[in-house]
C-alpha positions as CSV (number, residue, x, y, z in Angstrom):
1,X,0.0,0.0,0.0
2,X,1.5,3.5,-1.4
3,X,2.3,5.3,2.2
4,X,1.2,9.6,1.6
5,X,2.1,12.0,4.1
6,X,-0.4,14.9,3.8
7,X,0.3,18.7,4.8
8,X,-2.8,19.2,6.9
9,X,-3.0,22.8,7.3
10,X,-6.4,23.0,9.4
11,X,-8.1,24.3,6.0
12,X,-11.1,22.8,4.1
13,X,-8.9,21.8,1.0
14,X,-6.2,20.0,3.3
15,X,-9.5,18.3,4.9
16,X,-10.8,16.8,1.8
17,X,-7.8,16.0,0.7
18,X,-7.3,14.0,3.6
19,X,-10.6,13.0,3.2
20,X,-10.3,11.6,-0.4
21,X,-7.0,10.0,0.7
22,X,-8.6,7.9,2.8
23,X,-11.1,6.6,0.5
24,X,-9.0,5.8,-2.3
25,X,-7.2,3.3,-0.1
26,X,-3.6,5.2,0.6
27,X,-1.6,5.0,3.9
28,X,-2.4,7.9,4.9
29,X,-0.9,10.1,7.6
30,X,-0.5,14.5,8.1
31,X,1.9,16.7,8.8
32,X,1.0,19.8,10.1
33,X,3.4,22.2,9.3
34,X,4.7,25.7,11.3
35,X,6.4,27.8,9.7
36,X,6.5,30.8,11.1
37,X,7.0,32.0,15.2
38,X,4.2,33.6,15.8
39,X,5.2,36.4,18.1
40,X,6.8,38.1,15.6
41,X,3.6,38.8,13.8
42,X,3.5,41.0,17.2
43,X,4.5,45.0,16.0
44,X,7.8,45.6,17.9
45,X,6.6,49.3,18.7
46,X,4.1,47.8,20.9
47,X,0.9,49.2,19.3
48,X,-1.7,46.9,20.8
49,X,-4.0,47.3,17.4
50,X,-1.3,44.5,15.4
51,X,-1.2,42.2,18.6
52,X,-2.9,39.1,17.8
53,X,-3.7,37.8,21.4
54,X,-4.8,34.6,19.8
55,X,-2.4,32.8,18.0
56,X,-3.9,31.8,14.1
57,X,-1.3,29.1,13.8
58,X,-2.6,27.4,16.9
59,X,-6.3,27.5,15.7
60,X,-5.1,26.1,12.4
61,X,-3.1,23.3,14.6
62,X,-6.5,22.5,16.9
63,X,-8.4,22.0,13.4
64,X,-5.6,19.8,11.8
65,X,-5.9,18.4,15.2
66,X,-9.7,17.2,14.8
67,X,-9.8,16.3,11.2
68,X,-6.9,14.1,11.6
69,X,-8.8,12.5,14.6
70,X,-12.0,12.4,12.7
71,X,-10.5,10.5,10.1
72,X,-8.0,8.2,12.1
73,X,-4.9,9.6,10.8
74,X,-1.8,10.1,12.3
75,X,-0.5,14.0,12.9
76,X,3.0,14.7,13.3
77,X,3.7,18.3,13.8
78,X,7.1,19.9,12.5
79,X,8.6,23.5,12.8
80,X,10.0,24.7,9.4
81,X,11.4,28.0,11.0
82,X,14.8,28.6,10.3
83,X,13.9,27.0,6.5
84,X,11.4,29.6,6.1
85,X,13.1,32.2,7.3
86,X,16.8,31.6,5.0
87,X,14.9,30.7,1.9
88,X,11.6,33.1,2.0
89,X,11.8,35.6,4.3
90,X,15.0,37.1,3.9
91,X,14.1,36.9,0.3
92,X,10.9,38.6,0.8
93,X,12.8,41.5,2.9
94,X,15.7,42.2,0.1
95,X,12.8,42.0,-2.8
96,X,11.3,45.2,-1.3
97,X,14.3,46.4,-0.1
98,X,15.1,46.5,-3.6
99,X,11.1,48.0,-4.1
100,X,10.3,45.0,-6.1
101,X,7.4,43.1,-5.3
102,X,8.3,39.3,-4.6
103,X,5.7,36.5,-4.1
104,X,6.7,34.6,-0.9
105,X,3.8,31.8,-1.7
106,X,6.4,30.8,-5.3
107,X,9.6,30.3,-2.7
108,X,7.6,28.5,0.2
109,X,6.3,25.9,-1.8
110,X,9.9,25.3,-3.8
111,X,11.9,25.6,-0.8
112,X,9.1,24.4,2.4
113,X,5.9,22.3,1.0
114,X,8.2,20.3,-1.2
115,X,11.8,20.2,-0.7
116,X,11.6,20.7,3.2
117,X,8.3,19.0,3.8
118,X,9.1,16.4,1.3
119,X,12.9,15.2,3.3
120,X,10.9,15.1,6.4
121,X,8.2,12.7,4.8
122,X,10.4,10.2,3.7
123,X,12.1,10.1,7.3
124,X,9.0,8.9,8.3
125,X,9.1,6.2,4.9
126,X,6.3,8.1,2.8
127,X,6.3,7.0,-0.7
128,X,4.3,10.3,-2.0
129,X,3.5,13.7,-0.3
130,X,0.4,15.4,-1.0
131,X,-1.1,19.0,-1.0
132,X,-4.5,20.5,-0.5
133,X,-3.6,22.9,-3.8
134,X,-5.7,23.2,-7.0
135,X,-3.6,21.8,-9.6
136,X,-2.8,18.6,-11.1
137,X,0.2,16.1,-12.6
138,X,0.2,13.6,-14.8
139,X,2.8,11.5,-16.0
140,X,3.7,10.9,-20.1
141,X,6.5,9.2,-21.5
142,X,8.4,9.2,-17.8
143,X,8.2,13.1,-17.7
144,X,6.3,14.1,-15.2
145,X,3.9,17.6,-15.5
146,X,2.1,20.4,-13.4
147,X,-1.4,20.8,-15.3
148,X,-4.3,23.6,-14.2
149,X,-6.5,22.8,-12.1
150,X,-10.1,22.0,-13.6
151,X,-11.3,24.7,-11.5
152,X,-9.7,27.4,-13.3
153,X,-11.0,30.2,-10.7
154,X,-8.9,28.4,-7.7
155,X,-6.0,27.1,-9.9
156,X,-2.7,27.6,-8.4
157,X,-0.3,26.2,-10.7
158,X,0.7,29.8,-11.1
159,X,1.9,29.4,-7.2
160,X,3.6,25.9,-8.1
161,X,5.5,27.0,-11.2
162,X,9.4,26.3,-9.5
163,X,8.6,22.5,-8.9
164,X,11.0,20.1,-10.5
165,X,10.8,17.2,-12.1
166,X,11.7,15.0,-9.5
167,X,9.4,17.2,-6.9
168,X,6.5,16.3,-8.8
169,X,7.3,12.7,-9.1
170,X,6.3,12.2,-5.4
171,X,3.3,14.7,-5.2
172,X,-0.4,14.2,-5.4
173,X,-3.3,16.8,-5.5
174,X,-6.3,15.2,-4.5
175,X,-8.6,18.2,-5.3
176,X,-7.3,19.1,-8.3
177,X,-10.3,17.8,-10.3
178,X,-12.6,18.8,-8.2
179,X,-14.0,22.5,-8.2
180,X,-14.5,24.3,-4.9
181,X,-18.1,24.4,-4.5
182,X,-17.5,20.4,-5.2
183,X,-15.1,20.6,-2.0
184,X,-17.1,22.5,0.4
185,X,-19.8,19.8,-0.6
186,X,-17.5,16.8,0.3
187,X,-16.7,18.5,3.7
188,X,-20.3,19.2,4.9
189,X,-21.8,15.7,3.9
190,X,-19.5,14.3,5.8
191,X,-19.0,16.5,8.7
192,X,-15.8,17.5,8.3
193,X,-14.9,20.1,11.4
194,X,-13.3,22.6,8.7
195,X,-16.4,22.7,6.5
196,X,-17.7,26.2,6.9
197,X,-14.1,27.5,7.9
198,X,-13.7,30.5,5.5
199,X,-10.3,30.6,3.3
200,X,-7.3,32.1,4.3
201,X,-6.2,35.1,3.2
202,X,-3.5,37.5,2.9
203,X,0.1,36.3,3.3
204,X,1.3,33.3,5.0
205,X,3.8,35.0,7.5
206,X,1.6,38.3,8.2
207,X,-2.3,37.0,7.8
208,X,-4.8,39.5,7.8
209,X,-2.9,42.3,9.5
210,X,-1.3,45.7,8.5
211,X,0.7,45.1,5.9
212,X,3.0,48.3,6.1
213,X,3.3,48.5,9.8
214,X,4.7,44.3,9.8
215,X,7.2,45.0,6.9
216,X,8.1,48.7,9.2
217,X,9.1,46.2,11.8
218,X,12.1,45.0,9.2
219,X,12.6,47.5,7.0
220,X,12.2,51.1,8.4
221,X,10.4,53.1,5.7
222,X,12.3,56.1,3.8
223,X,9.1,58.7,2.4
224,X,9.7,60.8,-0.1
225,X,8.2,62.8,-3.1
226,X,4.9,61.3,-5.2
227,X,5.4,63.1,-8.5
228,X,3.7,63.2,-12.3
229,X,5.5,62.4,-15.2
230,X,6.2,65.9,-15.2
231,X,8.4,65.9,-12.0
232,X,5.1,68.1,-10.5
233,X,4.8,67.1,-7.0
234,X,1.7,65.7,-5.9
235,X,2.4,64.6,-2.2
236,X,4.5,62.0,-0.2
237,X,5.1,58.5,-0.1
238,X,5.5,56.2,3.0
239,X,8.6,54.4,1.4
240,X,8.7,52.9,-2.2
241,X,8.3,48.9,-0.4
242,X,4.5,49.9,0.2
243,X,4.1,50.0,-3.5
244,X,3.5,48.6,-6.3
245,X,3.0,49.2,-10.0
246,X,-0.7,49.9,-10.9
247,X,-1.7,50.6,-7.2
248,X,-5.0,53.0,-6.9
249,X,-5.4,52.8,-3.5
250,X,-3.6,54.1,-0.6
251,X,-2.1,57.2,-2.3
252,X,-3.5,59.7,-0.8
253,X,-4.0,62.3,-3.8
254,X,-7.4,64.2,-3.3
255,X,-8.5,66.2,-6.8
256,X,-6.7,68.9,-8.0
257,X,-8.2,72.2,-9.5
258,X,-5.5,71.9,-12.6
259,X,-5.4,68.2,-13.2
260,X,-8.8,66.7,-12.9
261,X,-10.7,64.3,-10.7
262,X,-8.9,61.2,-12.8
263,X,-7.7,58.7,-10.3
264,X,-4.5,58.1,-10.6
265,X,-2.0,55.3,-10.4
266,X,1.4,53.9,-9.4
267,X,3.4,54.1,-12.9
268,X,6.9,53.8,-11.6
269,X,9.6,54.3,-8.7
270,X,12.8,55.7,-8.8
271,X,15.2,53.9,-6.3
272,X,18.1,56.4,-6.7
273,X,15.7,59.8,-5.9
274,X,13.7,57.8,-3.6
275,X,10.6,59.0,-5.9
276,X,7.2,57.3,-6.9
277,X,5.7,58.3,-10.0
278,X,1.8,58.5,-10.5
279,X,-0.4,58.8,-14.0
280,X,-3.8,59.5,-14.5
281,X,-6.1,56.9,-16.1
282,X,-6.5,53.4,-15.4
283,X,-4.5,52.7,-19.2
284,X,-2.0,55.6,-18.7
285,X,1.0,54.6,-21.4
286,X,3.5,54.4,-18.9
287,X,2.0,51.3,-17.0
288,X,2.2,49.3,-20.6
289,X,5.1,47.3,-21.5
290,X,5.4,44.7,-24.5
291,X,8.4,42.9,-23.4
292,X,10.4,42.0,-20.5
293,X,13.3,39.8,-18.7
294,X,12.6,37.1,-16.8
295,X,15.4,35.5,-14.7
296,X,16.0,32.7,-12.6
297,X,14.0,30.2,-14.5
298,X,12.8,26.8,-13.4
299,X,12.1,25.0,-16.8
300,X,9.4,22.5,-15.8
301,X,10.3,19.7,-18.9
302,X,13.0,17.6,-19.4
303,X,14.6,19.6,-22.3
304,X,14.7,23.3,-23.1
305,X,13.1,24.1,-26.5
306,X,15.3,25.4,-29.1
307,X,14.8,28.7,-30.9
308,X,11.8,30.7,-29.7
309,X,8.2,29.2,-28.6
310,X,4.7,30.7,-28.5
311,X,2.8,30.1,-25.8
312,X,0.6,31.9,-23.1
313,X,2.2,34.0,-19.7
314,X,0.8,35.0,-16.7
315,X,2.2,38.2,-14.8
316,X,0.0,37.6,-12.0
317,X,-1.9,35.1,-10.1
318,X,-5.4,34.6,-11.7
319,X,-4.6,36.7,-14.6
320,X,-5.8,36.0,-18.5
321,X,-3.3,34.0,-20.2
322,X,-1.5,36.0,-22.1
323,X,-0.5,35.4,-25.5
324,X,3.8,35.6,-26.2
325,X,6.7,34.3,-27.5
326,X,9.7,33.5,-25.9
327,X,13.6,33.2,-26.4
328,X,16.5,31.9,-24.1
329,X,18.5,34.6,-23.1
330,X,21.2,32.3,-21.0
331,X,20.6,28.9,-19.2
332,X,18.5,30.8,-16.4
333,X,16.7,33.8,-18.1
334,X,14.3,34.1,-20.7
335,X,13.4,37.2,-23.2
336,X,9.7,37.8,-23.4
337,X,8.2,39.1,-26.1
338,X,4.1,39.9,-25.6
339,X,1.7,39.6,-28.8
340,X,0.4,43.1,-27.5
341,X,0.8,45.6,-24.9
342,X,0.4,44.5,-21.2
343,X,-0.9,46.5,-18.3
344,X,1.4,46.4,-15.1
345,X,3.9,43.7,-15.9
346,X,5.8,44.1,-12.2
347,X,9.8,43.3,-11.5
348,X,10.1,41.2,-8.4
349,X,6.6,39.3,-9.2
350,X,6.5,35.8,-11.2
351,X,5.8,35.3,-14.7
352,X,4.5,31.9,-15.3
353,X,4.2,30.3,-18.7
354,X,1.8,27.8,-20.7
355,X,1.0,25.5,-23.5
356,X,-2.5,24.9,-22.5
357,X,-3.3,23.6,-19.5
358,X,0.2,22.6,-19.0
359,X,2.6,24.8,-17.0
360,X,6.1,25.0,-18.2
361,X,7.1,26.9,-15.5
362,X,8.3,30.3,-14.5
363,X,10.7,32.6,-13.1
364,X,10.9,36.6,-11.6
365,X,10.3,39.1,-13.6
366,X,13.4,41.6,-13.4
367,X,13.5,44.4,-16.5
368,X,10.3,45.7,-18.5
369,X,10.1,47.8,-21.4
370,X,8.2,49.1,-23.8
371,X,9.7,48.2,-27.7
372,X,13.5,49.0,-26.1
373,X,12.3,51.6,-23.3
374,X,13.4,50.4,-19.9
375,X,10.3,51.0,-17.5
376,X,11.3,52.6,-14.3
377,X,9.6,50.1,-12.4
């Protein structure tokens, strides 16, 4: 009998994974994982508004807790702090340092859910791991691939795009042909204590907290001057890390008599004058680019492809695919090329590419332009 270790993370698509583990006959046992010391979510300035008397990962713990119990399955319980915080979080905190915006959910699943999770597994002889995530694999001709999930609204292959080959040789998705209304359904007929528990949200490390007074805590903020195209100045900024390109909100820029009620919008940042530019207009020219540099690729198949391919991007998570073709620049970066102009293509976020349903994997997005204009993003 094929042994699985689950991550049980005391969420409804864990539990029905678990769930549907079961009743397909595996050897299943969980792992709840922590990967994070919750009393650093705690503001260090002491402002009682960001303390979070409760502890969320201890909730999440107690419901792994009762599923696992529910079910009969064995919960081992494993701290992933010091992983998490070498391979993500000091990541995370030289991204914006830089005033890129990283994605922290891309380098905890490649370097936590399965690398980290995955050597701790087969300590405790699992043949397979498996994830409550919306995506899928299947195997052809010995190469193994990351597909969508059929429930293209949840799908997170965008979040699973730095897997390797030999990652997804041991993983399983149990949900990943399901839908999520088809989830919640499994977990209320039968019971399951995480039914009605609402999704999380927000990222793993912070929850659903301040988001500029937690990163404060790390990287002390440097304002400066919020300024048009035209170098007119408009306000200031809390620091260029609390931004991010094609931001509305949070700018605090009223009307003005000689420009117009237009909202306006993050268009770029200047690192070396500590600046961040604004345009009018939801399509303001400066947020377009057609083509950009993506490093630090993780090539999902067994060979590169020669030459240059068409196939579809995504610069963000739940975004349309995007039609473009592609070129290696070097073993690790790829020249991207986009069919037509893109709105907010973001250095420091991922761009994730497809031949369908298949993902072929992805990388960070470092230089944008428009034709050969460098975006001061």
């Amino acid at each position: 009998m094929t042994k699985v270790i689950l991550g049980l993370s005391g969420g409804v698509d864990s539990s029905v994974s678990a769930w549907l583990l079961k009743n397909q006959g595996y050897d299943t046992e969980a792992l709840f994982m922590r990967n994070w010391d919750s009393a650093l979510n705690n503001d260090i300035s002491g402002n009682p508004d960001l303390f979070d008397p409760v502890c969320p990962q201890e909730t999440d713990y107690q419901d792994a807790l009762a599923v696992a119990e529910q079910l009969n399955i064995k919960l081992h319980r494993h701290d992933f702090i010091k992983e998490y915080w070498d391979d993500v979080f000091q990541y995370f905190l030289s991204e914006y340092e830089k005033g890129r915006t990283p994605n922290p959910d891309i380098l905890c699943n490649k370097y936590i859910k399965f690398n980290a999770f995955l050597t701790v597994a087969k300590t405790l002889e699992a043949d397979k791991i498996a994830m409550g995530h919306y995506a899928r694999v299947q195997e052809t001709n010995g190469e193994f691939q990351l597909l969508k999930a059929i429930d293209l609204n949840k799908d997170q292959s965008y979040f699973l795009c730095q897997l390797t080959q030999e990652q997804l040789k041991h993983v399983l998705f149990p949900i990943g042909e399901l839908t999520k209304p088809a989830v919640r359904k499994i977990a209320i007929e039968n019971h399951l204590p995480t039914a009605k528990k609402k999704d999380s949200t927000g990222i793993c490390f912070i929850g659903e907290r301040n988001f500029a007074a937690f990163l404060g805590n790390y990287l002390p903020a440097k304002p400066g001057n919020i300024i048009t195209e035209t170098h007119q100045i408009l306000g200031r900024h809390q620091g260029l890390m609390n931004y991010t390109i094609g931001q509305r909100k949070g700018l605090g820029i009223g009307g003005n008599k000689e420009l117009g009620n237009d909202p306006w919008f993050v268009v770029g940042k200047n690192l070396m004058t500590n600046e961040l530019m604004v345009g009018q207009g939801f399509h303001h020219p400066l947020l377009f680019a057609n083509r950009c540099l993506v490093e630090e690729i993780n090539w999902i198949p067994k060979q590169k492809f020669i030459g240059t391919l068409k196939c579809n991007a995504k610069f963000r998570y739940r975004q349309t695919d995007i039609p473009v073709e592609i070129e290696w620049v070097d073993d690790l970066t790829l020249s991207v090329k986009c069919i037509e102009p893109v709105r907010a293509i973001t250095p420091g976020q991922a761009a994730v590419f497809y031949l369908g349903d298949i993902c072929l994997g992805g990388g960070t997005i470092d230089k944008v332009y428009l034709d050969e204009t460098l975006r001061a993003y």
